[in-house]
Wavefront OBJ file of the C-alpha trace (Angstrom):
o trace
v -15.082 -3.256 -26.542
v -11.359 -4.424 -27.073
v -10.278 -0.356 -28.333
v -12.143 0.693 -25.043
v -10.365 -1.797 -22.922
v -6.814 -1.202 -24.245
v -7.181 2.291 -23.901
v -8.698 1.864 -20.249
v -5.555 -0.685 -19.648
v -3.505 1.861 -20.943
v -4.578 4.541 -18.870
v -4.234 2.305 -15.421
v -0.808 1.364 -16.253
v 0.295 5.220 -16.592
v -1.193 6.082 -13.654
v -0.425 3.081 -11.446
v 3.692 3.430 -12.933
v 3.809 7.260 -11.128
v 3.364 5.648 -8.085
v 6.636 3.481 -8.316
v 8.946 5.044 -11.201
v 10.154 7.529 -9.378
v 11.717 5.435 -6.540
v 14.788 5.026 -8.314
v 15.236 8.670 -9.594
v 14.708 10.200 -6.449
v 18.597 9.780 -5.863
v 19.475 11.719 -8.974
v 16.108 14.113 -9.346
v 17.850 15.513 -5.524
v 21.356 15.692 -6.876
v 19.891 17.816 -9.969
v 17.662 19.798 -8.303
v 19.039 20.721 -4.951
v 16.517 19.176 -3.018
v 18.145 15.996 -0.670
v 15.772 17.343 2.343
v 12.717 17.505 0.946
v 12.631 14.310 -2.149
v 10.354 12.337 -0.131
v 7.631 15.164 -1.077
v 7.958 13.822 -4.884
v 6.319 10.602 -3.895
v 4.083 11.737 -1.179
v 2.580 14.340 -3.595
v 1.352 11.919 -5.729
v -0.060 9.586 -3.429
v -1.653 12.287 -1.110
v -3.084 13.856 -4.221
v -4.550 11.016 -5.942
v -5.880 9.279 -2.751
v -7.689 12.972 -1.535
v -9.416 13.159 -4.771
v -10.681 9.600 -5.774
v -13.920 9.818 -3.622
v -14.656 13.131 -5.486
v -13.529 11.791 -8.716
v -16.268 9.147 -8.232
v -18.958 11.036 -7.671
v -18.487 13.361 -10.275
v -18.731 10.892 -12.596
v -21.529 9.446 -10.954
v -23.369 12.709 -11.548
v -22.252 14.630 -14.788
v -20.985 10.945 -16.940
v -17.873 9.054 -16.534
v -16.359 8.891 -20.126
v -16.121 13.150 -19.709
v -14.769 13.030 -16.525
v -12.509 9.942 -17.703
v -11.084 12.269 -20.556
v -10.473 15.459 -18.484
v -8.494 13.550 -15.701
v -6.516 12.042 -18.186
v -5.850 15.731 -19.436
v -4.863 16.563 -16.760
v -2.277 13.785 -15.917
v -0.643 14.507 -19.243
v -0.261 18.273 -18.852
v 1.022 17.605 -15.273
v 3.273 14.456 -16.915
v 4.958 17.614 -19.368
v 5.389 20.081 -16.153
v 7.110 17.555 -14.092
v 9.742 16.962 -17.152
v 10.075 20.227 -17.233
v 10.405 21.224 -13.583
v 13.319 23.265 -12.610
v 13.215 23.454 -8.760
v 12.024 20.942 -6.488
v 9.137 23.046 -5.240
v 7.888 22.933 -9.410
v 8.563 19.044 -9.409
v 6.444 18.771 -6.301
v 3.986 21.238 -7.373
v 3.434 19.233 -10.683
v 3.267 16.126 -9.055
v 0.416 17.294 -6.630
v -1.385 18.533 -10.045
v -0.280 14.652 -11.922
v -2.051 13.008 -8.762
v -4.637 14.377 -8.890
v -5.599 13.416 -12.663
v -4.065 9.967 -11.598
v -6.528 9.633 -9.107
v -9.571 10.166 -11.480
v -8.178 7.956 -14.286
v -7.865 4.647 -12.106
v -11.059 5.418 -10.063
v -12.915 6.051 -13.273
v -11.697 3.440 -15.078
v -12.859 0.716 -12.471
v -16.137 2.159 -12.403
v -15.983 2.505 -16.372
v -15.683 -1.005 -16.624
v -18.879 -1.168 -14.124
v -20.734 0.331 -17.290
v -19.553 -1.377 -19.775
v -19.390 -4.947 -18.795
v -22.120 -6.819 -17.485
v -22.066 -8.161 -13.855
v -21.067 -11.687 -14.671
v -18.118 -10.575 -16.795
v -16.490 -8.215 -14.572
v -14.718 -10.216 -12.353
v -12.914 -10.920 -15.538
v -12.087 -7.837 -16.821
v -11.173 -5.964 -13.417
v -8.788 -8.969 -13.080
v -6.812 -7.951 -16.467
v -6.418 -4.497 -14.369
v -5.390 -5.803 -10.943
v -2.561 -7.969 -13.370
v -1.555 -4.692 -14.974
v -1.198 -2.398 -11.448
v 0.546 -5.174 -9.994
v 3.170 -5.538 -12.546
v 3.595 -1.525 -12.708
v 4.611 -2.184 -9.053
v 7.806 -4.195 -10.156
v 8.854 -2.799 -13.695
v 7.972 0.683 -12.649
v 11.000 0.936 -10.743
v 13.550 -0.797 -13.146
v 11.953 1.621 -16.170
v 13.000 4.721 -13.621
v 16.254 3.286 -13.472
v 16.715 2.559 -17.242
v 15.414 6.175 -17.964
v 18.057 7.189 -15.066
v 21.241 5.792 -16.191
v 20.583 5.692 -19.998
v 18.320 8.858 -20.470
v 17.882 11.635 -17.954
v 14.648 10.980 -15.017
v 12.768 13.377 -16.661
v 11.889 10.745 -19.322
v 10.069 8.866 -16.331
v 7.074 11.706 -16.307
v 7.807 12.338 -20.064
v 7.084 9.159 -21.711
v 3.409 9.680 -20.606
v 2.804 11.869 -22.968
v 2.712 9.850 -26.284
v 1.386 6.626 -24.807
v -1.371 8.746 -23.314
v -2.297 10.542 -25.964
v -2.461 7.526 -27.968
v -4.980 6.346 -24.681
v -7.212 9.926 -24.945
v -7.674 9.079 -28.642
v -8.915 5.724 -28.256
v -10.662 6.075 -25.253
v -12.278 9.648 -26.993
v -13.401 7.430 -30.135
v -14.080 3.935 -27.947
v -15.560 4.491 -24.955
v -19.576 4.828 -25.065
v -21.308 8.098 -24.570
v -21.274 9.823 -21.324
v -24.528 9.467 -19.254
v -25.498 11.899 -16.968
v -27.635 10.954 -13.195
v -29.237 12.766 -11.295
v -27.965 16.800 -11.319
v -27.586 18.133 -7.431
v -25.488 20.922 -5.666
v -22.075 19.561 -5.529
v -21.328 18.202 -1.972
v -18.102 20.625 -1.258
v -18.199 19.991 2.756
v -18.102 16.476 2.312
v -15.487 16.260 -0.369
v -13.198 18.744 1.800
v -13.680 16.618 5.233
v -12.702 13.291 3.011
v -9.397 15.035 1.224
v -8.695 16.438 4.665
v -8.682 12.522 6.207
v -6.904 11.349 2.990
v -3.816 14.372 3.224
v -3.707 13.434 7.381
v -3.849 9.106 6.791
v -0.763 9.833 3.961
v 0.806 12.265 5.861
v 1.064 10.009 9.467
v 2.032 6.926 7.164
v 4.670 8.449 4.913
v 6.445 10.747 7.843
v 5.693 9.330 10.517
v 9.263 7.672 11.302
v 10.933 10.700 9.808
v 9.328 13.230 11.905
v 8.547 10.456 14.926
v 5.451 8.564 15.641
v 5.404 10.414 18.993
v 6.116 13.967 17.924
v 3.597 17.118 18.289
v 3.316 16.796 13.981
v 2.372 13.231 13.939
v 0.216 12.919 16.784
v -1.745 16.507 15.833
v -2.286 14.870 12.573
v -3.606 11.756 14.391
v -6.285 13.404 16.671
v -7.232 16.005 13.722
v -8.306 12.941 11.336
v -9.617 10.991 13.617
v -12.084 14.198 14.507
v -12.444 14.438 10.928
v -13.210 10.881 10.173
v -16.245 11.055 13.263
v -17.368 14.636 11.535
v -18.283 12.581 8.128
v -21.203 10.841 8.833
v -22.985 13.860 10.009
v -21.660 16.097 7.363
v -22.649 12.978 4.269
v -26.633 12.895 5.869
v -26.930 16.804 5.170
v -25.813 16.536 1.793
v -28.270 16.619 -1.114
v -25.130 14.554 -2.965
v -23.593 13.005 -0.804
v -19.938 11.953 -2.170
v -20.052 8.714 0.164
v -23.996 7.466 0.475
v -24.860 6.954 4.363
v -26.269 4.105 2.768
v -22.962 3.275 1.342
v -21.416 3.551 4.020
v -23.863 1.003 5.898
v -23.392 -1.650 4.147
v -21.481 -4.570 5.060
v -20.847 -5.895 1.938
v -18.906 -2.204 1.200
v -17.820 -1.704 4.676
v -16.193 -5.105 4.984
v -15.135 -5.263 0.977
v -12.871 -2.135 1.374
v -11.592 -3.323 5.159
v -10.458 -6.455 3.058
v -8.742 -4.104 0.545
v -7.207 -2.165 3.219
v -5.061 -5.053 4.586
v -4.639 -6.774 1.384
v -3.030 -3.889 0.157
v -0.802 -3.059 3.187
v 0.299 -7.005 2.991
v 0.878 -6.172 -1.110
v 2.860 -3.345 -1.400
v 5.150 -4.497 1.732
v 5.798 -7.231 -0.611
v 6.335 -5.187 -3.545
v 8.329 -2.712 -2.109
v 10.795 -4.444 -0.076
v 11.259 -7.478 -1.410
v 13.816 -5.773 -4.488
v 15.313 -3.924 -1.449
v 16.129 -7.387 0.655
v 17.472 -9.193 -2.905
v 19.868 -6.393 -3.790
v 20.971 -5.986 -0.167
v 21.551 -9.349 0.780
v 22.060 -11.209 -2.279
v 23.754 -8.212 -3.967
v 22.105 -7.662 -7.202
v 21.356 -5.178 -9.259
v 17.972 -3.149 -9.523
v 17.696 -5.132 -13.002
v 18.229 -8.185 -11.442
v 16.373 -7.875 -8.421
v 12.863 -7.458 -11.163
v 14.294 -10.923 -12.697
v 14.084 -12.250 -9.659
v 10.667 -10.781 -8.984
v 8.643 -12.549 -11.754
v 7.806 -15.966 -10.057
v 5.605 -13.618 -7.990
v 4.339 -11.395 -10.724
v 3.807 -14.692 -12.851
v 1.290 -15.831 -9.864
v 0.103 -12.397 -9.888
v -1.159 -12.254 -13.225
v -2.217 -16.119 -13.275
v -4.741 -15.923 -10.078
v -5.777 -12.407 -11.281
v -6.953 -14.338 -14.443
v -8.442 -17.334 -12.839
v -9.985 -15.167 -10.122
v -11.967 -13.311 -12.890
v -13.352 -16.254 -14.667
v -13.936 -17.925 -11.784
v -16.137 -14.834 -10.313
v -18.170 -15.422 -13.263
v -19.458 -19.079 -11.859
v -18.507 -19.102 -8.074
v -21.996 -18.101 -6.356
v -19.692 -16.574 -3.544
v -17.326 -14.287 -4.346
v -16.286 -14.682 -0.752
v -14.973 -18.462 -1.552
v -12.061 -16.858 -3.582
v -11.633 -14.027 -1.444
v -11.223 -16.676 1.300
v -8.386 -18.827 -0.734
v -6.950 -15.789 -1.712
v -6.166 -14.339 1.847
v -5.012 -17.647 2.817
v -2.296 -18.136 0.018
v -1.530 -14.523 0.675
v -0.925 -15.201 4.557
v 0.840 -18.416 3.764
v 3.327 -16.643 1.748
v 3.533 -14.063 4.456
v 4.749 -16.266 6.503
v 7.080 -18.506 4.347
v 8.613 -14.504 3.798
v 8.744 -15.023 7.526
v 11.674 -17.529 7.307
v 13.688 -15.669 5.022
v 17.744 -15.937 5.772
v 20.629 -14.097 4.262
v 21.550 -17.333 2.808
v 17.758 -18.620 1.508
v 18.559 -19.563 -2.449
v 16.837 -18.903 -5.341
v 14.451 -21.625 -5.897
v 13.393 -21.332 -2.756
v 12.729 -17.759 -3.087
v 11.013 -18.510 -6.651
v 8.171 -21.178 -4.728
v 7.894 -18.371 -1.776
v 7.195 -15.283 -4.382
v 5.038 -17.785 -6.497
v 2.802 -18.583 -3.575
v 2.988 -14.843 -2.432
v 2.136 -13.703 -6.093
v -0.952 -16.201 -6.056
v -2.437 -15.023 -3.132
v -1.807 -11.146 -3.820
v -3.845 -11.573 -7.570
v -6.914 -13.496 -5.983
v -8.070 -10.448 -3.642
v -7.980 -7.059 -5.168
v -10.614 -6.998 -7.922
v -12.685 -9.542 -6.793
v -13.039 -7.257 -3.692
v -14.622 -4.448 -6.502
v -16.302 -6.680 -8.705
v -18.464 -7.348 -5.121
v -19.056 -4.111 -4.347
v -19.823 -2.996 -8.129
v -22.724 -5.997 -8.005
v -24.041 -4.680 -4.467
v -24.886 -1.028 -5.228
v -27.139 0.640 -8.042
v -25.634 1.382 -11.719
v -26.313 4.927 -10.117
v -23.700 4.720 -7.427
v -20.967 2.730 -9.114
v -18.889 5.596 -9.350
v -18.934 6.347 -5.592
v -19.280 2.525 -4.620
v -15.233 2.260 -6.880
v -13.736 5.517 -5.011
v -14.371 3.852 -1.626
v -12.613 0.760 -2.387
v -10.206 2.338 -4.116
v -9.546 5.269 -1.375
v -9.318 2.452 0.898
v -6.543 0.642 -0.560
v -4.460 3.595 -1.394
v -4.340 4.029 2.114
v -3.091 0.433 2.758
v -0.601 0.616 0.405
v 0.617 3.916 2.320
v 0.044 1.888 6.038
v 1.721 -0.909 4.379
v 4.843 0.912 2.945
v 4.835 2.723 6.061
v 5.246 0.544 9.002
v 6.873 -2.545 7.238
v 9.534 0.541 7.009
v 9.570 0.894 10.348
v 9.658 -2.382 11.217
v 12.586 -3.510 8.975
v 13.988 -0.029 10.056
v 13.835 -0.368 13.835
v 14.979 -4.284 13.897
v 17.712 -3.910 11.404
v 19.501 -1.076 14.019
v 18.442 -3.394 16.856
v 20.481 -5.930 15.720
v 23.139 -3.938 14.161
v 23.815 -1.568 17.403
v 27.162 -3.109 18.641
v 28.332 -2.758 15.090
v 31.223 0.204 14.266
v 30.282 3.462 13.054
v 33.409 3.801 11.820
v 34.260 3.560 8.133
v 30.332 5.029 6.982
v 28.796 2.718 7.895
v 25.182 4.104 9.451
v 21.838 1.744 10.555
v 19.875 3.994 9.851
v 20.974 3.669 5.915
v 21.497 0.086 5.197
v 23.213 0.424 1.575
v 26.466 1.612 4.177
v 26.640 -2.175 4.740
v 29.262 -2.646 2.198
v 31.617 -0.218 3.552
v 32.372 -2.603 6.392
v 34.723 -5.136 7.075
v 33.621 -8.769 5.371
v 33.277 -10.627 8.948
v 30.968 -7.295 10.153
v 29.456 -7.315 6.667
v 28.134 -10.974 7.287
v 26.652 -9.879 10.689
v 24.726 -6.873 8.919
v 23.575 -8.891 6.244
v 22.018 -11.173 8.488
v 20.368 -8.641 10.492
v 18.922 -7.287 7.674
v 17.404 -10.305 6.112
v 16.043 -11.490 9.980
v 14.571 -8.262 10.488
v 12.825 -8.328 6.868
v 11.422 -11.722 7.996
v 10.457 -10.470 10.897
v 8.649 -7.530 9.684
v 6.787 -10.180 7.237
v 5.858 -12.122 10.470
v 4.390 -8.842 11.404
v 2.233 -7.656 8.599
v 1.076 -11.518 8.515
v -1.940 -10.524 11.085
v -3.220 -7.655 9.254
v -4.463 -10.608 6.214
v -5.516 -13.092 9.431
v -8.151 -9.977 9.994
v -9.216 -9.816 6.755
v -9.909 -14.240 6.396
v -12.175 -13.440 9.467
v -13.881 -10.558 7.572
v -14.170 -12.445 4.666
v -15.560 -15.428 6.520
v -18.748 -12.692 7.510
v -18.725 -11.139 4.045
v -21.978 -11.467 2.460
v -22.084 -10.573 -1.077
v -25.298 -8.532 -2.090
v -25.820 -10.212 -5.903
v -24.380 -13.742 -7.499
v -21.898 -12.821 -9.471
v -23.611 -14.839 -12.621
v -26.192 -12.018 -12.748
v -27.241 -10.487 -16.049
v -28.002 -6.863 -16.620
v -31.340 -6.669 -16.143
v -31.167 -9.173 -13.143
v -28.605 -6.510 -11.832
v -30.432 -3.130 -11.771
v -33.394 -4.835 -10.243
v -32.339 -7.141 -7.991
v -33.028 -6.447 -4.655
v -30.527 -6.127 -2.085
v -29.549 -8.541 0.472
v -31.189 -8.764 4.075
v -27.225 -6.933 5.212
v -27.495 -4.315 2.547
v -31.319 -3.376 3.390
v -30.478 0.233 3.275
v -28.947 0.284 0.059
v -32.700 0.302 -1.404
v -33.574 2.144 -4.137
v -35.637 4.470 -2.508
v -32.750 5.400 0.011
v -30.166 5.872 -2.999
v -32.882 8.213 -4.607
v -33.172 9.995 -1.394
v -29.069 10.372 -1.094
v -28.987 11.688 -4.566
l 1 2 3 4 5 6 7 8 9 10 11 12 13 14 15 16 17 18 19 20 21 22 23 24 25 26 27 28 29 30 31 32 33 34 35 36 37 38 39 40 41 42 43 44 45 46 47 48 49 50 51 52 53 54 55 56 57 58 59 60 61 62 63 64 65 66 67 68 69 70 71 72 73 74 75 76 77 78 79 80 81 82 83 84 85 86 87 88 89 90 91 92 93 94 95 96 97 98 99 100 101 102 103 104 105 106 107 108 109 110 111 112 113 114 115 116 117 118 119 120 121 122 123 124 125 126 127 128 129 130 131 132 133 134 135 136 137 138 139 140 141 142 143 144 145 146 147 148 149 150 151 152 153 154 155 156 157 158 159 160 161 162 163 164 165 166 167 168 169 170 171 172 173 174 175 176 177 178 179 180 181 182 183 184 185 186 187 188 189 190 191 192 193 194 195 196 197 198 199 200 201 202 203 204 205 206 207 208 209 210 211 212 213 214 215 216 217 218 219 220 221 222 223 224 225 226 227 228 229 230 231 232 233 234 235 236 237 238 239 240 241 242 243 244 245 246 247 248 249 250 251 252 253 254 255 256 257 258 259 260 261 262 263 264 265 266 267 268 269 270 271 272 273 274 275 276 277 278 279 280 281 282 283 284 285 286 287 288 289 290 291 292 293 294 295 296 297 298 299 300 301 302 303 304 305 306 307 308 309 310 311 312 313 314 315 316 317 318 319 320 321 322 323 324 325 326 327 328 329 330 331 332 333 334 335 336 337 338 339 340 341 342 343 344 345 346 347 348 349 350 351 352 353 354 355 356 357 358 359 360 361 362 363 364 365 366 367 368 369 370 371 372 373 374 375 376 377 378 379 380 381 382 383 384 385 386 387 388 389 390 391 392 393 394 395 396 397 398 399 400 401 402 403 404 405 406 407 408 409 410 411 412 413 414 415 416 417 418 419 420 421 422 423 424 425 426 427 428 429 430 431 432 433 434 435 436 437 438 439 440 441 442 443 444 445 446 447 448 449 450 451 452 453 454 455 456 457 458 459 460 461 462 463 464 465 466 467 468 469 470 471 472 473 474 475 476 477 478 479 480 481 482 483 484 485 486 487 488 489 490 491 492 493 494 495 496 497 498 499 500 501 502 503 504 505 506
């Protein structure tokens, strides 16, 4: 099992560093190619890409056997890993990237539910932990490798180096992981898997341009109406199905309903954390990217701590909901210490506030999987993984998206009687240094109250999930053995997700 994990750990990593090693190119990959309007594509591609596909992902390997479908994605992150490298245009880099998403999708999706098969119900609290630990610290050293690759190498080293750790992945995950079962063969369910990659491309879309083309304009509110038409076409369109790619049943459950609403705001609360926090340390305290990481690891040292006490303690707790509880409310409370940040808070006190932020981000995400993966049949896992994955790739997106806005929009609220003169622009706060020292004092407040502020924000969004987590009831103890697992029944919430109703949705 250790060869099948590493590779499997291996393969999460890759995937979850495309998501952030690219922020620090982007700069340089515009300047080379040519392309300053349209760089924001190179990391929407990704995302849009491998959020569309997960649900389909899932389901496929529900159906025709994970460890083949595991392999192919893989394939065909590598291949895309080589194209990007090689891109000459921005339209090729994009293009590529679409393609790389889409086999990054697969590989994390897969790899959750891979885990599903291969460890036993009271072990994979555990196990999923070591991956939430891994994703979250590709969210701070994937942008200081992009960096490194920049300024040392060239940025086409951030999609190249791919390549030979993920071979080295394919091979041991070819040789380790156990044979592929198939289920149940059925007509593939195209309508459904269109109508979910259409809500995934408008969700990313509205959250990654929706300040740069305006919440209000025809683009952004046409996108809104279209997927929320979309989103109330699914159910119909998933009770046709002969294979349905999301269950009815599924999608009736409260344990997955709530589970994924959970991972929604967790995730927006994460990456707002992950993403902007290096931004407010090398802004207003004036480090470099390098440092800025250094500065980072009191919260990726809770990260990785809770992740690991989470997952043992899954194994014994008989309600997963107890640590999704704790976890929430760490994760609020260093929301709001976040809240109080100054341009002239120091560094131990930003060490405690990241530490308590890092231990509340690690207790939620895969505890919120391991409790869907015990409520649904060994049949479904695949599907039960791409919905709580697909739902907190699109937090991360709301997340990223409207703390931008927020920081944005009170950052040139506070900064409006400031000159224009000399370069310096609101609207791009790395101009701050450009200005005068007394006006550079005033900016550098602004910008660390209106960070806070957009903490204060986001701080409700994990105040919704304690109260769903408070109603949360889990379908299976945690402590379950195999055989306990596939025929337990489910709980009085979950009544539809019988056997007899699964067999009917496949």
């Amino acid at each position: 099992m250790a060869a099948a994990m590493s590779a499997l750990i291996l393969a999460v990593l890759l995937a979850a560093l495309d998501q952030t090693i690219v922020s620090t190119a982007l700069p340089r990959i515009a300047e080379d190619l040519n392309g300053f309007d349209d760089i924001a594509w190179v990391s929407a591609a990704y995302l849009l890409a491998s959020t569309a596909v997960t649900p389909l992902w899932g389901k496929l390997g529900d159906m025709f056997g994970r460890k083949r479908l595991y392999l192919a994605s893989t394939s065909v992150f590598l291949v895309a890993s080589v194209a990007c490298g090689l891109a000459q245009n921005l339209p090729e880099l994009i293009g590529a990237r679409v393609l790389q998403g889409v086999g990054g999708g697969g590989m994390i999706v897969l790899t959750f539910a891979l885990v599903g098969d291969i460890v036993a119900p009271a072990e994979r609290g555990r196990y999923q932990g070591m991956f939430g630990s891994v994703y979250g610290v590709a969210s701070i050293v994937g942008p200081l490798l992009g960096g490194v690759f920049t300024d040392q190498l060239s940025w086409r080293w951030a999609f190249l180096i791919n390549l030979p750790v993920g071979i080295v992945a394919l091979a041991v995950a070819a040789r380790a992981l156990p044979a592929a079962t198939r289920g149940t063969r059925a007509r593939i369910d195209y309508a459904g898997a269109t109508v979910l990659a259409a809500i995934a491309t408008g969700l990313v879309l509205v959250t990654s341009f929706g300040e740069r083309w305006g919440w209000g304009s025809p683009a952004i509110v046409g996108l809104i109406v279209a997927t929320v038409a979309l989103a109330a076409l699914l159910v119909p369109v998933e009770r046709r199905a002969a294979a349905p790619v999301l269950p009815p049943a599924m999608l009736g459950s409260r344990t997955v309903v709530f589970s994924s609403l959970i991972g929604f705001f967790a995730n927006a609360a994460m990456f707002a954390v992950l993403v902007y926090l290096p931004t407010y340390l090398q802004i207003v305290h004036g480090v470099s990217a390098t440092l800025s990481g250094i500065s980072m690891l009191p919260l990726v040292a809770g990260l990785v701590i809770s992740q690991s006490l989470a997952g043992r303690w899954a194994a014994h707790v008989e309600r997963l909901r107890v640590i999704l509880l704790a976890g929430l409310a760490a994760n609020l409370a260093g929301l709001l210490l976040l809240g109080t940040l100054g341009a002239g808070t120091n560094t131990l006190v930003l060490s405690v506030y990241f530490l308590i932020t890092g231990i509340g981000i690690g207790m939620v995400p895969m505890v919120v999987l391991t409790t869907v993966q015990n409520s649904v049949p060994a049949t479904d896992l695949g599907a039960a993984s791409a919905v709580v994955t697909f739902a907190r790739s699109i937090g991360a997106a709301f997340g990223v998206a409207v703390f931008g806005t927020l920081l944005n929009t009170g950052f040139a609220e506070r900064t409006h009687a400031l000159p224009a003169g000399g370069g310096f622009d609101a609207a791009r706060p790395d101009t701050i240094d450009r200005l005068p020292t007394a006006l550079r004092e005033t900016a550098l407040d602004a910008f660390a109250h209106a960070t806070a502020t957009g903490y204060l924000w986001i701080a409700p969004t994990l105040a919704v999930g304690l109260l769903l987590a408070a109603f949360l009831r889990p379908a299976r103890k945690a402590g379950q053995d195999d055989a306990d697992a596939d025929t337990a029944a489910p709980a009085a919430d979950d009544a539809r997700l019988t056997t007899d109703d699964t067999a009917k949705a496949a």
